[in-house]
ROFI-920014 format. One line per field, with one value per atom (N, C-alpha, C, CB): residue number from 0; residue in three letters; chain; atom name; x, y, z. Coordinates in pm, 1 decimal, padded with zeros to 6 digits, always signed. Glycine has a CB too. Layout:
<rs>
num	c(NUM ...)
residu	c(ala ...)
chaine	c(A ...)
atome	c(CA ...)
u	c(X ...)
v	c(Y ...)
w	c(Z ...)
</rs>
This chain:
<rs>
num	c(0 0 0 0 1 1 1 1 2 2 2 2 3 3 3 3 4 4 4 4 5 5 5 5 6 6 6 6 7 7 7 7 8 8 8 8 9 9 9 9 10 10 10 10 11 11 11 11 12 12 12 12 13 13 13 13 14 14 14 14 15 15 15 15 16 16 16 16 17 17 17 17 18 18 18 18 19 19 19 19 20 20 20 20 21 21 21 21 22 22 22 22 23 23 23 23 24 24 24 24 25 25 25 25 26 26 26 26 27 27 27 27 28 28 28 28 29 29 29 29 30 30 30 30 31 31 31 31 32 32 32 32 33 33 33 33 34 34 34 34 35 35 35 35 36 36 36 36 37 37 37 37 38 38 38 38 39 39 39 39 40 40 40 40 41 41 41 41 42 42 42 42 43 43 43 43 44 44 44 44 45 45 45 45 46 46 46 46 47 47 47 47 48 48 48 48 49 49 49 49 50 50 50 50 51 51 51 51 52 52 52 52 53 53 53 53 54 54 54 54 55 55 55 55 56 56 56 56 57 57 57 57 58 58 58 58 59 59 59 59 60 60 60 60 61 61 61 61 62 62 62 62 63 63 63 63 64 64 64 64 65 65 65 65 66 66 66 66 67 67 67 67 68 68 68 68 69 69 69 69 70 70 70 70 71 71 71 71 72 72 72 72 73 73 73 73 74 74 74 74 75 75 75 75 76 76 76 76 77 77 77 77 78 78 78 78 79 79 79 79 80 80 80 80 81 81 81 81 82 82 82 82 83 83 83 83 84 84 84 84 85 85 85 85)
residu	c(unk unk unk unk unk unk unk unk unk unk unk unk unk unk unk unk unk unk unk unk unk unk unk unk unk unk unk unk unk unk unk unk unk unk unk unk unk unk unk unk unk unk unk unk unk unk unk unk unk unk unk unk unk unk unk unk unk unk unk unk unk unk unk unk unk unk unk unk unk unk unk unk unk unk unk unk unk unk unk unk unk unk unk unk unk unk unk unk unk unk unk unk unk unk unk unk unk unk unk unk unk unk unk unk unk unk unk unk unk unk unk unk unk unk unk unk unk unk unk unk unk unk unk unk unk unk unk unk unk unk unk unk unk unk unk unk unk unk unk unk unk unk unk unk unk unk unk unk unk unk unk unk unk unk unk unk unk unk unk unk unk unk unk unk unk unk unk unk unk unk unk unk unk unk unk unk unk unk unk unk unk unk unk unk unk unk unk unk unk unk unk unk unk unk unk unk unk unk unk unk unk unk unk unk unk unk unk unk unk unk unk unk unk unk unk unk unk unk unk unk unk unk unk unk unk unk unk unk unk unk unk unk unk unk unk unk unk unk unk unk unk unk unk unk unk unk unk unk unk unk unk unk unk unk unk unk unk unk unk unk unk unk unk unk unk unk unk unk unk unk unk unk unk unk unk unk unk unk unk unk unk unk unk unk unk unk unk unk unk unk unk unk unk unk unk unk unk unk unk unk unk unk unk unk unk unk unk unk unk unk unk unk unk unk unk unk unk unk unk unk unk unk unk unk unk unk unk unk unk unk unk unk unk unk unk unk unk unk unk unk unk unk unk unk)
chaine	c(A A A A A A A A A A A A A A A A A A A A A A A A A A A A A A A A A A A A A A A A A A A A A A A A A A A A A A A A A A A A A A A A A A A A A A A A A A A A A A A A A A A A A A A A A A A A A A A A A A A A A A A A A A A A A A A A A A A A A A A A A A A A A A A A A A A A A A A A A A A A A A A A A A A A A A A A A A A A A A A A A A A A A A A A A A A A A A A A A A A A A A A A A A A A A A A A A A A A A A A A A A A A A A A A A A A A A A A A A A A A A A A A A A A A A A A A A A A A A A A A A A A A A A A A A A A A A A A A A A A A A A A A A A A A A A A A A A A A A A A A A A A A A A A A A A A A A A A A A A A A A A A A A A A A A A A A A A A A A A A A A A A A A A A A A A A A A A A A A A A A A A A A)
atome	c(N CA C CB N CA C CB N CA C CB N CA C CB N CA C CB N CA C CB N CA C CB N CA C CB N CA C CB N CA C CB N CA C CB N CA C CB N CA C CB N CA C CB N CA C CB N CA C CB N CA C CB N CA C CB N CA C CB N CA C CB N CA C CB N CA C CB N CA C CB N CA C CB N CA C CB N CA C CB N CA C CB N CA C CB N CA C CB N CA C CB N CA C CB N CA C CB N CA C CB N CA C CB N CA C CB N CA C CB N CA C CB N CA C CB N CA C CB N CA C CB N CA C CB N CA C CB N CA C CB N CA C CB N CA C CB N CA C CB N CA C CB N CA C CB N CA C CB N CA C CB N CA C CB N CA C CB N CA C CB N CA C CB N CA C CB N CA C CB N CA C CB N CA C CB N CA C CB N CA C CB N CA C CB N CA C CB N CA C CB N CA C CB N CA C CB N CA C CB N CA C CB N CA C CB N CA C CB N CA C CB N CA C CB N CA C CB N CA C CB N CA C CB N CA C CB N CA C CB N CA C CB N CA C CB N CA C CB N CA C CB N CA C CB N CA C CB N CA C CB N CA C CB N CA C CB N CA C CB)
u	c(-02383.0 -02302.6 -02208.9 -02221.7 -02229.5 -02115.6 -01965.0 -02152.7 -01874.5 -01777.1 -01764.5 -01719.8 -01784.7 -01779.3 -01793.1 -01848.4 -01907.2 -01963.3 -01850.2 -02110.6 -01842.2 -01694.3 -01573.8 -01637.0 -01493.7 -01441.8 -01454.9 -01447.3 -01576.9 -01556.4 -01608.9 -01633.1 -01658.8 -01613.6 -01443.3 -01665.4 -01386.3 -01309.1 -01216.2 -01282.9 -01225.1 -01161.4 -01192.9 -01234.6 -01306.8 -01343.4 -01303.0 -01518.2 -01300.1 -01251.7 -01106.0 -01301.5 -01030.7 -00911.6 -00861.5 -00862.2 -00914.7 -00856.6 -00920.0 -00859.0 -01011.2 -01026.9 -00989.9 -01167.7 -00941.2 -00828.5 -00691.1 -00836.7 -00672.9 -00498.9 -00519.4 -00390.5 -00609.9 -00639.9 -00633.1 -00755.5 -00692.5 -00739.8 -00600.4 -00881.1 -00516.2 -00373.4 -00323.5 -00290.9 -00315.0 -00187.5 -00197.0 -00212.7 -00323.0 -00378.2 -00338.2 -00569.2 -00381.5 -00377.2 -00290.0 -00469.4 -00282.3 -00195.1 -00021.9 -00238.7 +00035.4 +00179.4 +00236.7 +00202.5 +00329.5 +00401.9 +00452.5 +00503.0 +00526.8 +00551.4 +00635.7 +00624.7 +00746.1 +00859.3 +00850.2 +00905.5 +00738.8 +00707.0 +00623.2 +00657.8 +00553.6 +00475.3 +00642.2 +00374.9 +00682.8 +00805.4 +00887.8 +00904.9 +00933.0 +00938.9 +00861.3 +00905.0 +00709.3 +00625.1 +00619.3 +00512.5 +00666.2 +00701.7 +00804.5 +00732.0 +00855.5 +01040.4 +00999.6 +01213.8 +00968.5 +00898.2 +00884.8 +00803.2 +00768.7 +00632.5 +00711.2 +00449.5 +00830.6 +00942.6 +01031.7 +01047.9 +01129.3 +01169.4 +01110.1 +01170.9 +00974.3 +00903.3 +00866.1 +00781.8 +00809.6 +00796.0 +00930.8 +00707.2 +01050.3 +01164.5 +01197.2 +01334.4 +01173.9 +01204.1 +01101.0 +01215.3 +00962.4 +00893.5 +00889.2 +00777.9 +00999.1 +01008.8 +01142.0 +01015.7 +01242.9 +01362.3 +01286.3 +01466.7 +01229.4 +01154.3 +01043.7 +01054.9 +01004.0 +00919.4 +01046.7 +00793.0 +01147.1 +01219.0 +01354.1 +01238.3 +01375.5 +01423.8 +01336.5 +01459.1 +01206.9 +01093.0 +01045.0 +00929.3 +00998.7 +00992.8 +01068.5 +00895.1 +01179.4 +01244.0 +01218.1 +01389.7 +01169.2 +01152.0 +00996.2 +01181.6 +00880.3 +00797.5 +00718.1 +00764.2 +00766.0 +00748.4 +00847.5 +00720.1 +00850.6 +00969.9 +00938.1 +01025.8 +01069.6 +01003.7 +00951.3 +00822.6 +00902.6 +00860.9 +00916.1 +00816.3 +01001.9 +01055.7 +01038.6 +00962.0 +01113.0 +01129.9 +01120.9 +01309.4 +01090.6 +01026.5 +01162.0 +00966.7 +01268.3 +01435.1 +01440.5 +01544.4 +01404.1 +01434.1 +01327.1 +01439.6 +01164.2 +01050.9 +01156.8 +00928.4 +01176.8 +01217.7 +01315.1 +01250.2 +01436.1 +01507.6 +01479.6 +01499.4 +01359.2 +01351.9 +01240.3 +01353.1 +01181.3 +01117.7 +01219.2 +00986.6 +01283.3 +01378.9 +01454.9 +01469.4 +01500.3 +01539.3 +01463.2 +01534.2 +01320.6 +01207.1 +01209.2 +01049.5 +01190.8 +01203.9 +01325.0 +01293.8 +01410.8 +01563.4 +01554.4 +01733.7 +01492.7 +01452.5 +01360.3 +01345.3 +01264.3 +01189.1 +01235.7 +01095.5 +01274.8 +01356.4 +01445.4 +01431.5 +01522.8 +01664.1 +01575.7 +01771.2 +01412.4 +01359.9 +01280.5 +01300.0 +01225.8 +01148.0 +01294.0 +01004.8 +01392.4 +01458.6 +01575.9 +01498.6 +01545.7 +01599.3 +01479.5 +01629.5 +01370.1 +01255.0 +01228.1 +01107.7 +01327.3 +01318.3 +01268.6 +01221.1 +01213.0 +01159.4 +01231.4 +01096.6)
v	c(-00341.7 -00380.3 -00492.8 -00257.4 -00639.6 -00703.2 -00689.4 -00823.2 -00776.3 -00767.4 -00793.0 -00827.5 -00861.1 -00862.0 -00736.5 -00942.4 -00726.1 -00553.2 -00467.5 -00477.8 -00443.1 -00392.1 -00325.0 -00507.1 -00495.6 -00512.6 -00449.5 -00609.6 -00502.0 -00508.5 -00324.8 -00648.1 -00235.4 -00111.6 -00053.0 -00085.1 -00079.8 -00022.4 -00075.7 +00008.1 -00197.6 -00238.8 -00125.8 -00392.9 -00095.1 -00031.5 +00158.5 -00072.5 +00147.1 +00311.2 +00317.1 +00422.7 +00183.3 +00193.2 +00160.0 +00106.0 +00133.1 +00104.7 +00189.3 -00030.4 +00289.8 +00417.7 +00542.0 +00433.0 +00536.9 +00610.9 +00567.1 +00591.0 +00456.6 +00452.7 +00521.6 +00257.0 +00472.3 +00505.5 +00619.0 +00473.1 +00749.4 +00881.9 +00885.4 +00953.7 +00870.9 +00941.2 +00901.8 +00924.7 +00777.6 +00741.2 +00834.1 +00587.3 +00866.8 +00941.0 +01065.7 +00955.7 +01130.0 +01251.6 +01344.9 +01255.2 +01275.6 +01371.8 +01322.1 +01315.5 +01187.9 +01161.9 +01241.7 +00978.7 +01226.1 +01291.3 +01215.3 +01367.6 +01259.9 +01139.5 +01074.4 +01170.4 +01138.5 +01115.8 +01012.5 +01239.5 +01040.8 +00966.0 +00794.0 +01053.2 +00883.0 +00683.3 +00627.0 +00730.2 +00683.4 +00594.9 +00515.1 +00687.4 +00567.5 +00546.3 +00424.7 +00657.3 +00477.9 +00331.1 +00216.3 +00344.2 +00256.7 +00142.4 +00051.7 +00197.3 +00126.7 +00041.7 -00009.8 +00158.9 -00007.4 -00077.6 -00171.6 -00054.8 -00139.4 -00266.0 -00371.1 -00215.3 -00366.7 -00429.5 -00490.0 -00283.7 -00456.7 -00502.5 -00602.0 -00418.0 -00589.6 -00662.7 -00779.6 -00581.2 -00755.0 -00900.1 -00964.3 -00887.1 -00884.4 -00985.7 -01036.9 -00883.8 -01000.3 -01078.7 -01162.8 -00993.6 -01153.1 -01238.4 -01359.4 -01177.0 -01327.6 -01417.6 -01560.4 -01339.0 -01459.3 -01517.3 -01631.0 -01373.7 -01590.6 -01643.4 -01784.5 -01494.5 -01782.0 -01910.5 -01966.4 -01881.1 -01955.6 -02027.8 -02058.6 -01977.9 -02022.8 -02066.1 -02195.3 -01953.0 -02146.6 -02242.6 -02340.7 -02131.8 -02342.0 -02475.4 -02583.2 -02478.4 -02558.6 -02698.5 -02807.3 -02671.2 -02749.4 -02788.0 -02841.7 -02649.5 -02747.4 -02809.5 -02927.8 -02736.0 -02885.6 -02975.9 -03031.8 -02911.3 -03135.6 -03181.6 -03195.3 -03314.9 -03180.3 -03202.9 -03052.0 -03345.5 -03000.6 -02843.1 -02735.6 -02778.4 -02689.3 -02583.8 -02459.4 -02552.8 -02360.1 -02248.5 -02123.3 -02258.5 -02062.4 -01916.3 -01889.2 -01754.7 -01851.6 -01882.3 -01954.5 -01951.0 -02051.4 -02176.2 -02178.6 -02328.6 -02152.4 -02093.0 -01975.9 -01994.7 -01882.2 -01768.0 -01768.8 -01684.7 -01829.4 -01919.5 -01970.6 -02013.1 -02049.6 -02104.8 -02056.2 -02200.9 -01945.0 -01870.1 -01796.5 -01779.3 -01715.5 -01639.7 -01701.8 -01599.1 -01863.7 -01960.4 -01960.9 -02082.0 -01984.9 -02042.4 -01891.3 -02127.3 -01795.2 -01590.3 -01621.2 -01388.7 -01683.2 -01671.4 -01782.5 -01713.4 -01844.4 -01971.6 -01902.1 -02111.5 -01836.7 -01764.4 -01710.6 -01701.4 -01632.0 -01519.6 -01548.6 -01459.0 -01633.4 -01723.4 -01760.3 -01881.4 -01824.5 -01872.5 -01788.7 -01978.4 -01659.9 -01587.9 -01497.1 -01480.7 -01496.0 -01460.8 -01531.5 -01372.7 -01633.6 -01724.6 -01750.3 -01860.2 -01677.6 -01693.9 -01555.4 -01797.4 -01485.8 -01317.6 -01236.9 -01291.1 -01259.5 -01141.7 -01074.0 -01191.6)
w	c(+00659.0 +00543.2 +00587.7 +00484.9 +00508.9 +00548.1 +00484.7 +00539.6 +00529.0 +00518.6 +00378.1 +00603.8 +00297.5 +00189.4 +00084.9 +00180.6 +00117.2 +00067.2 +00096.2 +00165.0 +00239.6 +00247.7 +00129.5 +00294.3 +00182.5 +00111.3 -00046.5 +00138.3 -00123.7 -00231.8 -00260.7 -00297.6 -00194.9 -00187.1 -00203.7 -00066.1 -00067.4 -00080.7 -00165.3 +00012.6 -00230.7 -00381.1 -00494.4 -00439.7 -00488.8 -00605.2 -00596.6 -00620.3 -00459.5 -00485.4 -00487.8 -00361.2 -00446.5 -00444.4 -00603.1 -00331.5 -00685.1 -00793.9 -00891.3 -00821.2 -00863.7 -00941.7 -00867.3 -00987.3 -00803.6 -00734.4 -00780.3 -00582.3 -00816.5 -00811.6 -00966.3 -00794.4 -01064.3 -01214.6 -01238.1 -01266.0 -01145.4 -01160.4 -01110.1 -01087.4 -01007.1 -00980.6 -01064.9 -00866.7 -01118.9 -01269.1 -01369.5 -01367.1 -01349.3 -01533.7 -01524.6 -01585.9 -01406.8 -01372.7 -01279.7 -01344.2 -01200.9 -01092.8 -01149.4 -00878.4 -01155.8 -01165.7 -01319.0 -01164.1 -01323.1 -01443.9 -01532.9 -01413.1 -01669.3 -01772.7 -01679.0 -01931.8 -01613.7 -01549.7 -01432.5 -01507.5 -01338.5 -01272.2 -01295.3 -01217.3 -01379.2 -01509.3 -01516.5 -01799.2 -01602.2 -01623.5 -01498.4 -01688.7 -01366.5 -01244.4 -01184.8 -01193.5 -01219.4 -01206.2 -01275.3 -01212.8 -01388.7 -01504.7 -01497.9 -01624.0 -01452.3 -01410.7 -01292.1 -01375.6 -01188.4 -01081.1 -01089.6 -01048.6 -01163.0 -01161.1 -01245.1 -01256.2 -01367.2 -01473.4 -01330.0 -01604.4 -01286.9 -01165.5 -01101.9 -01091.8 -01019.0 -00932.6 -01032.0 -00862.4 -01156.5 -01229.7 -01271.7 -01367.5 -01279.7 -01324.5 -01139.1 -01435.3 -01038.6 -00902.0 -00890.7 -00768.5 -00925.1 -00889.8 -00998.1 -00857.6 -01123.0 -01188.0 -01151.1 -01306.8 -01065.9 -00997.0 -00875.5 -00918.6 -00844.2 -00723.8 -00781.1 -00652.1 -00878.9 -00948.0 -00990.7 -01086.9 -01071.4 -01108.8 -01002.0 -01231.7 -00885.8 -00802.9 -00711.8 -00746.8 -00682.9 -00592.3 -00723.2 -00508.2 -00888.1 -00914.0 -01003.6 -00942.9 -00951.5 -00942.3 -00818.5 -00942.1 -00715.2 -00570.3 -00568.6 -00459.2 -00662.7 -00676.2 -00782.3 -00654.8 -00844.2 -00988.7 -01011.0 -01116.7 -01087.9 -01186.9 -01325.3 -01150.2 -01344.1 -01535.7 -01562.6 -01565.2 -01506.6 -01570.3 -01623.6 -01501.0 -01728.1 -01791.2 -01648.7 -01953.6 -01676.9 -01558.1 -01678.5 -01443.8 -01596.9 -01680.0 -01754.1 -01561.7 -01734.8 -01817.2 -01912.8 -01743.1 -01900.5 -02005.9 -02103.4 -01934.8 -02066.5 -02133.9 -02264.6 -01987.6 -02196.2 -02266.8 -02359.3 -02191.9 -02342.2 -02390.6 -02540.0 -02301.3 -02518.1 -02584.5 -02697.0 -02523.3 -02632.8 -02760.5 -02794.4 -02743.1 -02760.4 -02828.7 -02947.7 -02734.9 -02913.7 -03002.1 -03124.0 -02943.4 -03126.3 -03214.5 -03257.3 -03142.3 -03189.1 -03297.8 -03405.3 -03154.4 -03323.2 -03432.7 -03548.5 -03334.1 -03528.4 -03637.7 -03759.2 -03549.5 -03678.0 -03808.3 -03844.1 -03819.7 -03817.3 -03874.8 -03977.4 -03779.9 -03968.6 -04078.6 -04163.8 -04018.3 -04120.8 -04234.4 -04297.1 -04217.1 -04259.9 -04356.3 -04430.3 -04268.6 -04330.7 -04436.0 -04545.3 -04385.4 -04549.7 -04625.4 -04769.4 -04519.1 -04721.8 -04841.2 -04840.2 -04814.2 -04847.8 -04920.3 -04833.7 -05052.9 -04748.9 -04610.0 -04539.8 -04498.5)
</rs>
């Protein structure tokens, strides 16, 4: 078996294994635990792109200023569907 094969085994039991423990063995209490985690690690790994691209790009909006600015464009609709009875 090469390495590849390998590999792409123990990918596959490792990610119906993590599936069968999420589903089954952890608790609501604990999902939630993992939920907040995994929420955490994407708001740091979001600190971390918008700290590194200003350094790589220029001119490129940062995940902040992205967000920002939809939240802006939500609040715009909003005044306007409800400015037309919604």
């Amino acid at each position: 078996m090469n390495v590849l094969n390998r590999i792409t085994v123990f990918l596959g039991v490792f990610i119906v294994g993590g599936y069968l423990a999420y589903h089954h063995v952890l608790s609501d209490e604990q999902r939630a635990d993992v939920a907040a985690a995994q929420e955490e690690l994407k708001k740091a790994m979001e600190e971390i792109s918008d700290a590194v691209m200003p350094l790589v790009s220029k001119g490129t909006p940062t995940k902040a200023q992205e967000r920002a600015a939809a939240e802006a464009n939500r609040a715009r609709t909003a005044q306007q569907w409800e400015a037309i009875g919604y």
